[in-house]
PDB file of N, H, CA, C and O in Angstrom:
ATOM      1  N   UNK A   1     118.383 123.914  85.448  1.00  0.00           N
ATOM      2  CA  UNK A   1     116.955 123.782  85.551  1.00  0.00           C
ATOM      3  C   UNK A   1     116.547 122.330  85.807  1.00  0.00           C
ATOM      4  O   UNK A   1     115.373 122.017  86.009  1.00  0.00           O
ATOM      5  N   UNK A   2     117.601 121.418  85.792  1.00  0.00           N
ATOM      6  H   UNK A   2     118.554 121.672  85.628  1.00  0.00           H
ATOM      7  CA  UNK A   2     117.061 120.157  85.832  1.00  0.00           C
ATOM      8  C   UNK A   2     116.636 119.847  87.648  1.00  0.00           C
ATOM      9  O   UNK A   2     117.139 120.372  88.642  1.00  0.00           O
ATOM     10  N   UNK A   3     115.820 119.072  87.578  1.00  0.00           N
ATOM     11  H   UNK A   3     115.412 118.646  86.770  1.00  0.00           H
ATOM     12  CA  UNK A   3     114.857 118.834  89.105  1.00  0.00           C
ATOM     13  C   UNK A   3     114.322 119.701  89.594  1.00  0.00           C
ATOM     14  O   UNK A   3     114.539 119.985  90.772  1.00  0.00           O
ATOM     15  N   UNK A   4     113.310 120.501  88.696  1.00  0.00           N
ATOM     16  H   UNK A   4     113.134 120.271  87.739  1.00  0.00           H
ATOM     17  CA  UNK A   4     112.845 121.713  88.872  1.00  0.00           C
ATOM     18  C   UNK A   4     111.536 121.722  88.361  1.00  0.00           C
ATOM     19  O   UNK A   4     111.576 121.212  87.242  1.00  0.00           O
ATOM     20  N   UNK A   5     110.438 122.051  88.646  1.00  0.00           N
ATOM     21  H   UNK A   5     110.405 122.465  89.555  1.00  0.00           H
ATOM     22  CA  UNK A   5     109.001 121.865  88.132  1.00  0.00           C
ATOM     23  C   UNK A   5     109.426 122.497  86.753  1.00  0.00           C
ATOM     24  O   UNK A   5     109.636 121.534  86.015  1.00  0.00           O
ATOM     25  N   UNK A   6     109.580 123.299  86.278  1.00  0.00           N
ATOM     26  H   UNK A   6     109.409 124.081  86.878  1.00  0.00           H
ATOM     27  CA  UNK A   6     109.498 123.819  85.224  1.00  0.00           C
ATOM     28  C   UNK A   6     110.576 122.903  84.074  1.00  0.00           C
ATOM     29  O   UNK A   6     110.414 122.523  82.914  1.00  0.00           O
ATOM     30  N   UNK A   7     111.442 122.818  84.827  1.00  0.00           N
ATOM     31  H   UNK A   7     111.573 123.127  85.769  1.00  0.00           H
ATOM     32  CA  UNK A   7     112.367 121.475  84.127  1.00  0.00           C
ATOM     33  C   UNK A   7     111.771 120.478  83.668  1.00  0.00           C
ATOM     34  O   UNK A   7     111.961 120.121  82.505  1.00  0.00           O
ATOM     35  N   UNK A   8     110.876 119.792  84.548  1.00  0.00           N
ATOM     36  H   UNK A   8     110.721 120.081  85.493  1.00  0.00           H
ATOM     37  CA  UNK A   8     109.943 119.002  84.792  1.00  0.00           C
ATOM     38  C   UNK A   8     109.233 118.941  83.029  1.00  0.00           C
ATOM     39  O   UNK A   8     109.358 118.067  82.171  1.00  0.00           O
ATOM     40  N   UNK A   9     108.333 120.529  82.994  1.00  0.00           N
ATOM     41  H   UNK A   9     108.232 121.239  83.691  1.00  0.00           H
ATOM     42  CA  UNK A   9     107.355 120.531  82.393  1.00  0.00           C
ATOM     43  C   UNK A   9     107.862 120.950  81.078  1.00  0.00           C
ATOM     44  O   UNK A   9     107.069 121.042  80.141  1.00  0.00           O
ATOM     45  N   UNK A  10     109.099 121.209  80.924  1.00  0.00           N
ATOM     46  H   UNK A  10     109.743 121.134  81.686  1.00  0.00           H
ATOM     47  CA  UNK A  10     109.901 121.280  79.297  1.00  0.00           C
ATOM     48  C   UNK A  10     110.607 119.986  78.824  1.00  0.00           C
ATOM     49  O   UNK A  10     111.293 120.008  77.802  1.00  0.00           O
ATOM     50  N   UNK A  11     110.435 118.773  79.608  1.00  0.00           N
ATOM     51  H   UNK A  11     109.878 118.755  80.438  1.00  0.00           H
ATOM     52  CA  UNK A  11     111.195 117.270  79.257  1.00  0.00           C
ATOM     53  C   UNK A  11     109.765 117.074  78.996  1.00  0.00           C
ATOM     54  O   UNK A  11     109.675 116.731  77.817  1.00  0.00           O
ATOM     55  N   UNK A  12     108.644 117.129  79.522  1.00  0.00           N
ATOM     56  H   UNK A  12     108.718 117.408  80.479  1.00  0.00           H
ATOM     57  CA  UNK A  12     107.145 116.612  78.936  1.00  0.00           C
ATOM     58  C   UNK A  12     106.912 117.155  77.946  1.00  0.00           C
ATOM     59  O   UNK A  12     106.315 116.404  77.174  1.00  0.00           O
ATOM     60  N   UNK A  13     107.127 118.354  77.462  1.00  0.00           N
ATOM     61  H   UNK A  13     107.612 118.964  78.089  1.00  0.00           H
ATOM     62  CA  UNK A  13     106.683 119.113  76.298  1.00  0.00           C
ATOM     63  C   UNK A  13     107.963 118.252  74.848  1.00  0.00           C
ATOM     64  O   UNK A  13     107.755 117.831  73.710  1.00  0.00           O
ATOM     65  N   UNK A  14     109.118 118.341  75.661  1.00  0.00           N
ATOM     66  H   UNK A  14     109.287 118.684  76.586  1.00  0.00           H
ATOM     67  CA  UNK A  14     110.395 117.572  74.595  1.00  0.00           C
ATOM     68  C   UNK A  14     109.292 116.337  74.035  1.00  0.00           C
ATOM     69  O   UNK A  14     108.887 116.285  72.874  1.00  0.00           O
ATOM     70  N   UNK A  15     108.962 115.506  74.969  1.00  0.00           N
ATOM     71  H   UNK A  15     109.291 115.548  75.913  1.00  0.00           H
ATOM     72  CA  UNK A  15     108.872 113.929  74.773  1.00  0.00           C
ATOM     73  C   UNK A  15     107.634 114.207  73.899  1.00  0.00           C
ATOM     74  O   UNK A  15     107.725 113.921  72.705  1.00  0.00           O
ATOM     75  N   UNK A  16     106.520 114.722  74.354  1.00  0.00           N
ATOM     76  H   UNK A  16     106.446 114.954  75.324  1.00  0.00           H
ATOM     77  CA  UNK A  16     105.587 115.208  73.707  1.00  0.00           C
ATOM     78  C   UNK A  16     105.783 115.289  71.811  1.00  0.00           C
ATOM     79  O   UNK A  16     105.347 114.611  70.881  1.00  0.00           O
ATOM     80  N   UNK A  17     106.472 116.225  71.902  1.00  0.00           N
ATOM     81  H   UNK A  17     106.826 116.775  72.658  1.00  0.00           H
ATOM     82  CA  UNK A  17     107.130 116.877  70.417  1.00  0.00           C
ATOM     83  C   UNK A  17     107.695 115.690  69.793  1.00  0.00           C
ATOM     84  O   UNK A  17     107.592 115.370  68.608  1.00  0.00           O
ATOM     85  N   UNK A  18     108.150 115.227  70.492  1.00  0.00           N
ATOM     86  H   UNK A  18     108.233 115.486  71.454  1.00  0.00           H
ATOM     87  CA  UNK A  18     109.460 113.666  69.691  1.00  0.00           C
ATOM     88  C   UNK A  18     108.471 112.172  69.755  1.00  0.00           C
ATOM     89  O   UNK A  18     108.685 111.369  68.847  1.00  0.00           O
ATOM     90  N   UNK A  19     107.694 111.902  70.522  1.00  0.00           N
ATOM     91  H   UNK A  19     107.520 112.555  71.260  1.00  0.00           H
ATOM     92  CA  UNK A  19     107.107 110.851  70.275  1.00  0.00           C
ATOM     93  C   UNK A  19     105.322 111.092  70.637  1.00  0.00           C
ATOM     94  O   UNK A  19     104.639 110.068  70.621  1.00  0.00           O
ATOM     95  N   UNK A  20     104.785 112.119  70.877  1.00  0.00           N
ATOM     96  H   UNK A  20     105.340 112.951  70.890  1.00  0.00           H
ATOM     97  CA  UNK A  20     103.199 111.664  70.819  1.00  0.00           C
ATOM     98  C   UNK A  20     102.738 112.180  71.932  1.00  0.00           C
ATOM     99  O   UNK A  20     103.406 112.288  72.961  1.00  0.00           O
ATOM    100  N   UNK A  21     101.339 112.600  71.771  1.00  0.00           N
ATOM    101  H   UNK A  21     100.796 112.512  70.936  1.00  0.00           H
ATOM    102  CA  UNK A  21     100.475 112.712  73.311  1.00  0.00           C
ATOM    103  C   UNK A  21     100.303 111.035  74.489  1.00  0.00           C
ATOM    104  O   UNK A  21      99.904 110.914  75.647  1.00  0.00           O
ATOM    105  N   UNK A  22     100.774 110.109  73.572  1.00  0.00           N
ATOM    106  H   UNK A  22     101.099 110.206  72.632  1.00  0.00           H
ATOM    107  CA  UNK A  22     100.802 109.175  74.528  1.00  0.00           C
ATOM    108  C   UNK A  22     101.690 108.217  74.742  1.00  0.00           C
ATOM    109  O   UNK A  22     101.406 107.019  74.773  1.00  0.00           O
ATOM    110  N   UNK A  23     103.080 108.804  74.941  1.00  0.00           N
ATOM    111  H   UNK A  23     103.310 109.777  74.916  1.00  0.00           H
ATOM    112  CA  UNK A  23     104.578 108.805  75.169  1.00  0.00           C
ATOM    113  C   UNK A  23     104.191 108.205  76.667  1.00  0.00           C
ATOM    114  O   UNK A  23     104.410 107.008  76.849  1.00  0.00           O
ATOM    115  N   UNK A  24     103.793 108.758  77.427  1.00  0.00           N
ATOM    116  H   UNK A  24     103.615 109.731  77.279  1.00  0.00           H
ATOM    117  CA  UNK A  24     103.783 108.246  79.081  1.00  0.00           C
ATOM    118  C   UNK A  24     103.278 107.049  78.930  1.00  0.00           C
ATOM    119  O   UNK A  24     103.974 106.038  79.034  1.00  0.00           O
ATOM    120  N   UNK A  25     101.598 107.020  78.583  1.00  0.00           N
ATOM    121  H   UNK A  25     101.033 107.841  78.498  1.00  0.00           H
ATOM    122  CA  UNK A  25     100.711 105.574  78.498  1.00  0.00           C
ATOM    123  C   UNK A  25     101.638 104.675  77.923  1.00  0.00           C
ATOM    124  O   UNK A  25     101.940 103.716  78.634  1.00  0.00           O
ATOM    125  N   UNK A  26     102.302 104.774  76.506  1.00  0.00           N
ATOM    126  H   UNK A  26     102.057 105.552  75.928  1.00  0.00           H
ATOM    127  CA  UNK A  26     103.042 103.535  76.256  1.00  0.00           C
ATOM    128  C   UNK A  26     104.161 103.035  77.115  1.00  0.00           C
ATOM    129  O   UNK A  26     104.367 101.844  77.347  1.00  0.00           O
ATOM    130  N   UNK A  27     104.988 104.211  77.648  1.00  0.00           N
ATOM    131  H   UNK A  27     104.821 105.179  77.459  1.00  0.00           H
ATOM    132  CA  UNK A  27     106.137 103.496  78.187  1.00  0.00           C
ATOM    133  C   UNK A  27     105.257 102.736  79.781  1.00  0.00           C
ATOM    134  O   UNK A  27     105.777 101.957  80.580  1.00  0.00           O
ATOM    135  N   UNK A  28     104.160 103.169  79.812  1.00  0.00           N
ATOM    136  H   UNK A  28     103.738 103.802  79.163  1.00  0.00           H
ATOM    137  CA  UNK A  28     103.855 102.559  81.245  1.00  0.00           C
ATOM    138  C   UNK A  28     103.449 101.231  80.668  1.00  0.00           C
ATOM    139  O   UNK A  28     103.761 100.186  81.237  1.00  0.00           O
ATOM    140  N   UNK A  29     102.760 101.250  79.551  1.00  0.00           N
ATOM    141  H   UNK A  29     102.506 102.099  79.088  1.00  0.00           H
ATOM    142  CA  UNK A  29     102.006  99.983  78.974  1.00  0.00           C
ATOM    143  C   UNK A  29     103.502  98.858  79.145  1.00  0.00           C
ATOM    144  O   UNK A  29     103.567  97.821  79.806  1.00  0.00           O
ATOM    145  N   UNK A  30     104.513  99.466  78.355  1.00  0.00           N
ATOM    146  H   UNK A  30     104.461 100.308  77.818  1.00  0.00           H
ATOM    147  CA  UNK A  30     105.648  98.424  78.731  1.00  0.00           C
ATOM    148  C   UNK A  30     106.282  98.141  79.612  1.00  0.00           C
ATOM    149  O   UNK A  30     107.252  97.395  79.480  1.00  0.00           O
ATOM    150  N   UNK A  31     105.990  98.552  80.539  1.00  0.00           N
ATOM    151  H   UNK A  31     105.201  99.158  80.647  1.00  0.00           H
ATOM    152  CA  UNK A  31     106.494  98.065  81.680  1.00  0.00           C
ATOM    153  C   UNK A  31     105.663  97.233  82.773  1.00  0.00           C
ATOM    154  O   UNK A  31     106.090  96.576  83.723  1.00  0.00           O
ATOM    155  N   UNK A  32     104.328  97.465  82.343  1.00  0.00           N
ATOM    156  H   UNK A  32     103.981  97.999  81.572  1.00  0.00           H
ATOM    157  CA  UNK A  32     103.173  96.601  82.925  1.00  0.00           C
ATOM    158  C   UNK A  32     103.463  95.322  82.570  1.00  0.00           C
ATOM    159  O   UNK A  32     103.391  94.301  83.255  1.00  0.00           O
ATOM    160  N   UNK A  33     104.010  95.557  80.720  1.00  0.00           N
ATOM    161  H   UNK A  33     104.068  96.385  80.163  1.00  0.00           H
ATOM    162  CA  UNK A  33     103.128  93.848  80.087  1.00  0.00           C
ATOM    163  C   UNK A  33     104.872  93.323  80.478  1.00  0.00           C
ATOM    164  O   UNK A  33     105.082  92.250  79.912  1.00  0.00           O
ATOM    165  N   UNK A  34     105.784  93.683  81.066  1.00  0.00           N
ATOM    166  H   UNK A  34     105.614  94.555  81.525  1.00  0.00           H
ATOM    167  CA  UNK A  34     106.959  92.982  81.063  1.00  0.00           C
ATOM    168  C   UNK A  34     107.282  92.160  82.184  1.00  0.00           C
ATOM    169  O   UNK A  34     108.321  91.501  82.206  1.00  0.00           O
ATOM    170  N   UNK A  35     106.383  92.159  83.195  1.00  0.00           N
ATOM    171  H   UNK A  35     105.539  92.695  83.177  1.00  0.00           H
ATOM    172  CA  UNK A  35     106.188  91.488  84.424  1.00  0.00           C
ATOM    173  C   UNK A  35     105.960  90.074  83.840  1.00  0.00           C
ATOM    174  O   UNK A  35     105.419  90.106  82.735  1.00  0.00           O
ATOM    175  N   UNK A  36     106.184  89.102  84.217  1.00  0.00           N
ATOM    176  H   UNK A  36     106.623  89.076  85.115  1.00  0.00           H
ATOM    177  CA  UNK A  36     105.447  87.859  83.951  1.00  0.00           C
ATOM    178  C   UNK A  36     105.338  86.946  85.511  1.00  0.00           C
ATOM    179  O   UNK A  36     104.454  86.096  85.398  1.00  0.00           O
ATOM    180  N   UNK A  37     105.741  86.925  86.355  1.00  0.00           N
ATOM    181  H   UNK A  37     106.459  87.615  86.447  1.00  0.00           H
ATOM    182  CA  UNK A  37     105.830  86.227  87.726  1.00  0.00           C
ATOM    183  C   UNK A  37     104.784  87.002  88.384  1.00  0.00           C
ATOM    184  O   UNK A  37     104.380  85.901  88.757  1.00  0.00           O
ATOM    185  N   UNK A  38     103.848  87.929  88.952  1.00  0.00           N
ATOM    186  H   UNK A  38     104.176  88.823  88.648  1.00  0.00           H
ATOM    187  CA  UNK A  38     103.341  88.309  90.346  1.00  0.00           C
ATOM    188  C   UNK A  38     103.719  88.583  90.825  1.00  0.00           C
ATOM    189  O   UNK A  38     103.302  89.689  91.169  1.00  0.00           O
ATOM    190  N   UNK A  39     104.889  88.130  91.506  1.00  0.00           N
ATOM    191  H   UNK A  39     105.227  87.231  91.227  1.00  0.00           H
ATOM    192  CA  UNK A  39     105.318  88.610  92.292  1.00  0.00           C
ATOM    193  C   UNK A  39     105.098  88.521  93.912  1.00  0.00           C
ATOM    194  O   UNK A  39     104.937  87.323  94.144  1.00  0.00           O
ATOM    195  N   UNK A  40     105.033  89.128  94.914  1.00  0.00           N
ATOM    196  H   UNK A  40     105.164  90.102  94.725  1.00  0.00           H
ATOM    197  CA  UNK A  40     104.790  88.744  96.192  1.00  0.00           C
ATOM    198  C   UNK A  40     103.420  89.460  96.305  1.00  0.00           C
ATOM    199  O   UNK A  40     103.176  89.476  97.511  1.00  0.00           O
ATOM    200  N   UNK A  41     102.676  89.902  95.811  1.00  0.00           N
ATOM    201  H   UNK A  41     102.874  89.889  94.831  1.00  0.00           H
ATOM    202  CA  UNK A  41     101.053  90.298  95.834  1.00  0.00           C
ATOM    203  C   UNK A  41     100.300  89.194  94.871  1.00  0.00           C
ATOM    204  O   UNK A  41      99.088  89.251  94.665  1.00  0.00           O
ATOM    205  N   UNK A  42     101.263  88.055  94.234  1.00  0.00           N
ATOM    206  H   UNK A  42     102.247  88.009  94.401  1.00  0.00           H
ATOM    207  CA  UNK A  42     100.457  87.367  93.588  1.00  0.00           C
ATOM    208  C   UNK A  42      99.762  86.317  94.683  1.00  0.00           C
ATOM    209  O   UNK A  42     100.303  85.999  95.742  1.00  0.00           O
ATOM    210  N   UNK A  43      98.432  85.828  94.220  1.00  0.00           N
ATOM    211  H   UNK A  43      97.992  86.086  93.360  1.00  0.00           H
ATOM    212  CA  UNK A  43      97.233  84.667  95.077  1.00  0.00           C
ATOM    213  C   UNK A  43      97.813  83.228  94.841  1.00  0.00           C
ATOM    214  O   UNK A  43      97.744  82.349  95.699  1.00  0.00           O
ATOM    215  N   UNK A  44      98.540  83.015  93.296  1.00  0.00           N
ATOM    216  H   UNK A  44      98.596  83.730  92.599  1.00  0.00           H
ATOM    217  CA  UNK A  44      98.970  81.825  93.081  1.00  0.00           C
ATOM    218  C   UNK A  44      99.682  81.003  93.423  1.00  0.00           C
ATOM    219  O   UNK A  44     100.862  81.331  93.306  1.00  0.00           O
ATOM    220  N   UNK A  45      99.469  79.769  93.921  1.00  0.00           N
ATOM    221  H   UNK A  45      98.510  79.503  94.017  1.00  0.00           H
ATOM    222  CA  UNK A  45     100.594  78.872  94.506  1.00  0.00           C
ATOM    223  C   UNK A  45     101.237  78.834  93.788  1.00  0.00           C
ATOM    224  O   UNK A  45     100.822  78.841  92.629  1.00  0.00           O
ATOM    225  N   UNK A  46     102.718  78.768  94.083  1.00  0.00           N
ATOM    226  H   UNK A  46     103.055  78.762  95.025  1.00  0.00           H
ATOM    227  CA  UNK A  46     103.689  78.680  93.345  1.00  0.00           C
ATOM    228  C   UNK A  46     104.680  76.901  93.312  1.00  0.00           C
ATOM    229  O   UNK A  46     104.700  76.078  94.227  1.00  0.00           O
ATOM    230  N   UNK A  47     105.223  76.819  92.257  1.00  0.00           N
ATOM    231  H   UNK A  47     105.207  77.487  91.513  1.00  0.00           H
ATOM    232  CA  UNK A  47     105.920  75.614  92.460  1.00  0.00           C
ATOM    233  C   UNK A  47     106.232  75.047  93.725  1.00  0.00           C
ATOM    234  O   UNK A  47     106.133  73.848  93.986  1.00  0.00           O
ATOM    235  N   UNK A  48     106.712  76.174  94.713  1.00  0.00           N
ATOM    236  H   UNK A  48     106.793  77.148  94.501  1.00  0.00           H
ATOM    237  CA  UNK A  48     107.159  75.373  95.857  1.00  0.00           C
ATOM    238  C   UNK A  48     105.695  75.776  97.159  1.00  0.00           C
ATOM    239  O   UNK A  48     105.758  76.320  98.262  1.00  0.00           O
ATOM    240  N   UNK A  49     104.806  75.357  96.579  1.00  0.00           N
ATOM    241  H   UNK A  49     104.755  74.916  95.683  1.00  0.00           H
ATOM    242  CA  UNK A  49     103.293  75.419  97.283  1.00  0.00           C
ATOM    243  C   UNK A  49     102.695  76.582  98.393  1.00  0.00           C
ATOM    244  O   UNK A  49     101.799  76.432  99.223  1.00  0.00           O
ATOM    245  N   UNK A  50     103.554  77.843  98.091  1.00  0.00           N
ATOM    246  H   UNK A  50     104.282  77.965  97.417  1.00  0.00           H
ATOM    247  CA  UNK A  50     102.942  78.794  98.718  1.00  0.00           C
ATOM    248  C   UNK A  50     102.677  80.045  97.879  1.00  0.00           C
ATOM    249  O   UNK A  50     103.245  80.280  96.812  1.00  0.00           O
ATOM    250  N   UNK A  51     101.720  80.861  98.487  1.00  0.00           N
ATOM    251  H   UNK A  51     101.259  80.670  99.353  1.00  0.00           H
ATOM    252  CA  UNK A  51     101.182  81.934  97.404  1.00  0.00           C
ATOM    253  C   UNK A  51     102.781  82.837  97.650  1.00  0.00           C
ATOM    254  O   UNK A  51     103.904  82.556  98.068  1.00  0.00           O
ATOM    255  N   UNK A  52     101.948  84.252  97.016  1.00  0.00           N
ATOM    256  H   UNK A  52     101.035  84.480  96.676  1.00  0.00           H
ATOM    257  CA  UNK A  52     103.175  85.411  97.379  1.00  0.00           C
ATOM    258  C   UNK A  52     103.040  86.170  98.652  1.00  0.00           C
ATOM    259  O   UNK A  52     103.848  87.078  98.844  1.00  0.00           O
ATOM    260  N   UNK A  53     101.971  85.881  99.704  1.00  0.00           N
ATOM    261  H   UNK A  53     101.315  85.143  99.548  1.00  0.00           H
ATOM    262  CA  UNK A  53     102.359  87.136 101.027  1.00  0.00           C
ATOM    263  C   UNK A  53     102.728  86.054 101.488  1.00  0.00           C
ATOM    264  O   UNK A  53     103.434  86.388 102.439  1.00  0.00           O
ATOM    265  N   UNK A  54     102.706  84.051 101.402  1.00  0.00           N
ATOM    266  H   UNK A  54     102.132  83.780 100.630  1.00  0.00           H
ATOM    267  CA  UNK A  54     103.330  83.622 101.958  1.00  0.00           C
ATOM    268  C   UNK A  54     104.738  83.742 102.119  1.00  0.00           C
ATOM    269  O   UNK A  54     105.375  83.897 103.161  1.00  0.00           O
ATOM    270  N   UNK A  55     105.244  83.623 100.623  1.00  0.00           N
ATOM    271  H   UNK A  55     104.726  83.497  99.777  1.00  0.00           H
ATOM    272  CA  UNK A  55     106.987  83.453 100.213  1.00  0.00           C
ATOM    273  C   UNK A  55     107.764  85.015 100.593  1.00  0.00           C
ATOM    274  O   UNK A  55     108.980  85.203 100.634  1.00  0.00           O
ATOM    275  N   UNK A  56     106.808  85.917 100.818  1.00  0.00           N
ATOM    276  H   UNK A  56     105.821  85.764 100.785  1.00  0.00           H
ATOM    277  CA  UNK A  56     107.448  87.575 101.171  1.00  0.00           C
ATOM    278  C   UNK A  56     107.597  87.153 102.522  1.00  0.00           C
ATOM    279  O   UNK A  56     108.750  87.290 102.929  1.00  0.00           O
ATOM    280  N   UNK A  57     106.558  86.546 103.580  1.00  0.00           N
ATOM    281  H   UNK A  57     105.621  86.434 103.249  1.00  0.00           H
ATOM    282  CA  UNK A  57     106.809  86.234 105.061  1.00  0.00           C
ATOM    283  C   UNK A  57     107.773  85.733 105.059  1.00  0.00           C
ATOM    284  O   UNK A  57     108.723  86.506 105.184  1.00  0.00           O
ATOM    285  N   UNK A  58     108.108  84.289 104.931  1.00  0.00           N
ATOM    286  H   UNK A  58     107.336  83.661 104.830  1.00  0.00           H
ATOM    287  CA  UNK A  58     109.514  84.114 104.678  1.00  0.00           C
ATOM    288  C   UNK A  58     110.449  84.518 104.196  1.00  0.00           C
ATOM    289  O   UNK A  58     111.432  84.243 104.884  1.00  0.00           O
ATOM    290  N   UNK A  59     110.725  85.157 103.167  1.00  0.00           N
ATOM    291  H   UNK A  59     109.927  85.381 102.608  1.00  0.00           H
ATOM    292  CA  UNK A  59     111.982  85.550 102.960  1.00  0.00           C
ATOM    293  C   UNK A  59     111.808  86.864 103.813  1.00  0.00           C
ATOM    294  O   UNK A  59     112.457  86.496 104.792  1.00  0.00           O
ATOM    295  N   UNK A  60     111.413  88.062 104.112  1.00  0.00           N
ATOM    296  H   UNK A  60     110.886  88.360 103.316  1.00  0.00           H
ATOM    297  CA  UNK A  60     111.589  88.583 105.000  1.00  0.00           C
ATOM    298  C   UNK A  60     111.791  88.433 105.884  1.00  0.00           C
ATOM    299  O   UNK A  60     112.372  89.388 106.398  1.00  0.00           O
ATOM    300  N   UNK A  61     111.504  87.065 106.945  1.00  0.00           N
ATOM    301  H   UNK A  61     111.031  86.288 106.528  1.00  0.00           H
ATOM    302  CA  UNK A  61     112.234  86.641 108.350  1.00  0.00           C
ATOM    303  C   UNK A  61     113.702  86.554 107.894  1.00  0.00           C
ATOM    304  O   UNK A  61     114.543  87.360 108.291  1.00  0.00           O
ATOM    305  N   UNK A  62     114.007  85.450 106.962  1.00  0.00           N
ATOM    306  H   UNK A  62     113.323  84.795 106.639  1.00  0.00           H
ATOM    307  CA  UNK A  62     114.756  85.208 106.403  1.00  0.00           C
ATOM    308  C   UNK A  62     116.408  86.580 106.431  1.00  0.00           C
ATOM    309  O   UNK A  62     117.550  86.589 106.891  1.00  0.00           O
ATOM    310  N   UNK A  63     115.375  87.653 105.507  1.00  0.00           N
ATOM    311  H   UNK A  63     114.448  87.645 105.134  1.00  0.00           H
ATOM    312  CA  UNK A  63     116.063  88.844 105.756  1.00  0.00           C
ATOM    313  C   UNK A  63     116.982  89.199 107.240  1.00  0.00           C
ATOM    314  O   UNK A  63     118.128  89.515 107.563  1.00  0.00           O
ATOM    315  N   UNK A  64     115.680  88.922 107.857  1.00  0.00           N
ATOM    316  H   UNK A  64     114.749  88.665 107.595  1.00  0.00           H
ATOM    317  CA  UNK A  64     115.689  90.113 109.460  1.00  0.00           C
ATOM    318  C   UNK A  64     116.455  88.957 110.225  1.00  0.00           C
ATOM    319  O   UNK A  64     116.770  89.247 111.379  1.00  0.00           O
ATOM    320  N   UNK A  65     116.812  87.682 109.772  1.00  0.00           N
ATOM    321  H   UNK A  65     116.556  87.447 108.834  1.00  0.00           H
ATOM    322  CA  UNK A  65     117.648  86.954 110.951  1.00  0.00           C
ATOM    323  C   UNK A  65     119.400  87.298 110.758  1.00  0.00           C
ATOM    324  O   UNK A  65     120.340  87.268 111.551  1.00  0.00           O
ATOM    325  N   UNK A  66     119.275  87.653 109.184  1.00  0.00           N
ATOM    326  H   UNK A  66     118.511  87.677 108.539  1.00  0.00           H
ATOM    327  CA  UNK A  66     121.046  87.739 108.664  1.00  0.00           C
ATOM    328  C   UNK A  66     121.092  89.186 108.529  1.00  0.00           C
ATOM    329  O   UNK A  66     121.824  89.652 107.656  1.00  0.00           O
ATOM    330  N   UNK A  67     120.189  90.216 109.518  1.00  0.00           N
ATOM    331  H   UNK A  67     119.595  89.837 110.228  1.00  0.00           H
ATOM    332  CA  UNK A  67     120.725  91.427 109.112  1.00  0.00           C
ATOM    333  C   UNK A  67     122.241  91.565 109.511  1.00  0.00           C
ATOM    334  O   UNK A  67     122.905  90.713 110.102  1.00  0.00           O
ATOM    335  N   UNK A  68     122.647  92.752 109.091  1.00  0.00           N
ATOM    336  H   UNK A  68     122.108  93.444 108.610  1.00  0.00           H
ATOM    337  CA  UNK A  68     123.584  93.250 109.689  1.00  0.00           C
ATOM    338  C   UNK A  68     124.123  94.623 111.182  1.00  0.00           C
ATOM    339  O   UNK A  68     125.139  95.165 111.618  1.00  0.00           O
ATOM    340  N   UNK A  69     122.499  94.586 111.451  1.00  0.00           N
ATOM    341  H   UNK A  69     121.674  94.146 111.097  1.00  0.00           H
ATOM    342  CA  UNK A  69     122.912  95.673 112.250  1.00  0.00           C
ATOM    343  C   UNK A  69     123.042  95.412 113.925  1.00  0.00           C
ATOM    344  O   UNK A  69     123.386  96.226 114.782  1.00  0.00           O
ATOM    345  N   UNK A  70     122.719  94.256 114.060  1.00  0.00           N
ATOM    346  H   UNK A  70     122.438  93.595 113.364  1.00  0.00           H
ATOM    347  CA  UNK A  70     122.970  93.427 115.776  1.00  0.00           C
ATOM    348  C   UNK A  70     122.383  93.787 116.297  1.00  0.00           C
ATOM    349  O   UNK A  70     121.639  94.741 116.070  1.00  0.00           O
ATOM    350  N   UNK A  71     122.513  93.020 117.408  1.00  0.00           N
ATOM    351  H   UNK A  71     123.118  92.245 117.592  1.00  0.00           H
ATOM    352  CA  UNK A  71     121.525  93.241 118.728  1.00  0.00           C
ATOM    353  C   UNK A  71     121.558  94.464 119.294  1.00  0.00           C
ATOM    354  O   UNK A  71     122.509  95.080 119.774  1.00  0.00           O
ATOM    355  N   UNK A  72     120.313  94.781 119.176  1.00  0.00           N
ATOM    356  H   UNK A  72     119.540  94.281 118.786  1.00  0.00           H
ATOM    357  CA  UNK A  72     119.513  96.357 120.165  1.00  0.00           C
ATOM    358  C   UNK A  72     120.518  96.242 121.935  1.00  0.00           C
ATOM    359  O   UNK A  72     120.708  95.360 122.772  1.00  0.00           O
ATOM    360  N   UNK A  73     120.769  97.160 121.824  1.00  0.00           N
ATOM    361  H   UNK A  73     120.614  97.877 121.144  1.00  0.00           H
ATOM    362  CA  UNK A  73     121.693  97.431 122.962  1.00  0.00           C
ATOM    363  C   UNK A  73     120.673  98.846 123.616  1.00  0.00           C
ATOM    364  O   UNK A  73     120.366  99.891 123.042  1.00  0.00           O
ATOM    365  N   UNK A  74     120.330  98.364 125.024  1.00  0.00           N
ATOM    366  H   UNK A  74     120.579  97.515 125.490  1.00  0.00           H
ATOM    367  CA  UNK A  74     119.682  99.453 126.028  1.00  0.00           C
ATOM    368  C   UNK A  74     120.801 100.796 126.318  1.00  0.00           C
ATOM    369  O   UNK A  74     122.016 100.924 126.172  1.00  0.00           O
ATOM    370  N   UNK A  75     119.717 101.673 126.791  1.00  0.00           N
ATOM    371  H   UNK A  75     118.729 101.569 126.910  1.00  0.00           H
ATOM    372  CA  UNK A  75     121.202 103.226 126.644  1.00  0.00           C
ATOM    373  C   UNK A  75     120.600 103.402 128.624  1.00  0.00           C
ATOM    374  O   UNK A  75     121.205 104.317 129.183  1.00  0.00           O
ATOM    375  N   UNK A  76     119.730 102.765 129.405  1.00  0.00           N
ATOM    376  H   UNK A  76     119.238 102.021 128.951  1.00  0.00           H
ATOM    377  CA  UNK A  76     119.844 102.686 130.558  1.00  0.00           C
ATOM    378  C   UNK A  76     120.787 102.922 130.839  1.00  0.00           C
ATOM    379  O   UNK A  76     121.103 102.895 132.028  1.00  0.00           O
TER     380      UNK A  76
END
């Protein structure tokens, strides 16, 4: 039954029974407050003077120059 809606809805009823009607809200609460950086949606300059969609632009070029999958080859 596991990965199964009904599977699904007897692990909610378990968690329910074993820790509370607000078993979900807390574990989400902890995982919210465990962030401390922003991340690449953060506005804040960062030590090395760019926000986060700056430092994601770069390291994503960054990414896409050392991929591994090579140059696009035409099937002409």
């Amino acid at each position: 039954m596991a990965g199964t809606i009904e599977g699904g809805r007897k692990a909610r009823d378990t968690n329910y029974a074993k820790f509370g009607k607000n078993f979900y809200r807390n574990i989400g609460r902890k995982g919210g407050n465990n962030g401390r950086t922003g991340g690449f949606a953060s506005d804040k300059v960062g030590k090395d003077g760019l926000t986060g969609r700056e430092r994601a632009k770069l390291v994503g070029a960054k990414g896409g120059r050392i991929s591994k999958r090579g140059v696009a080859k035409c099937s002409a």
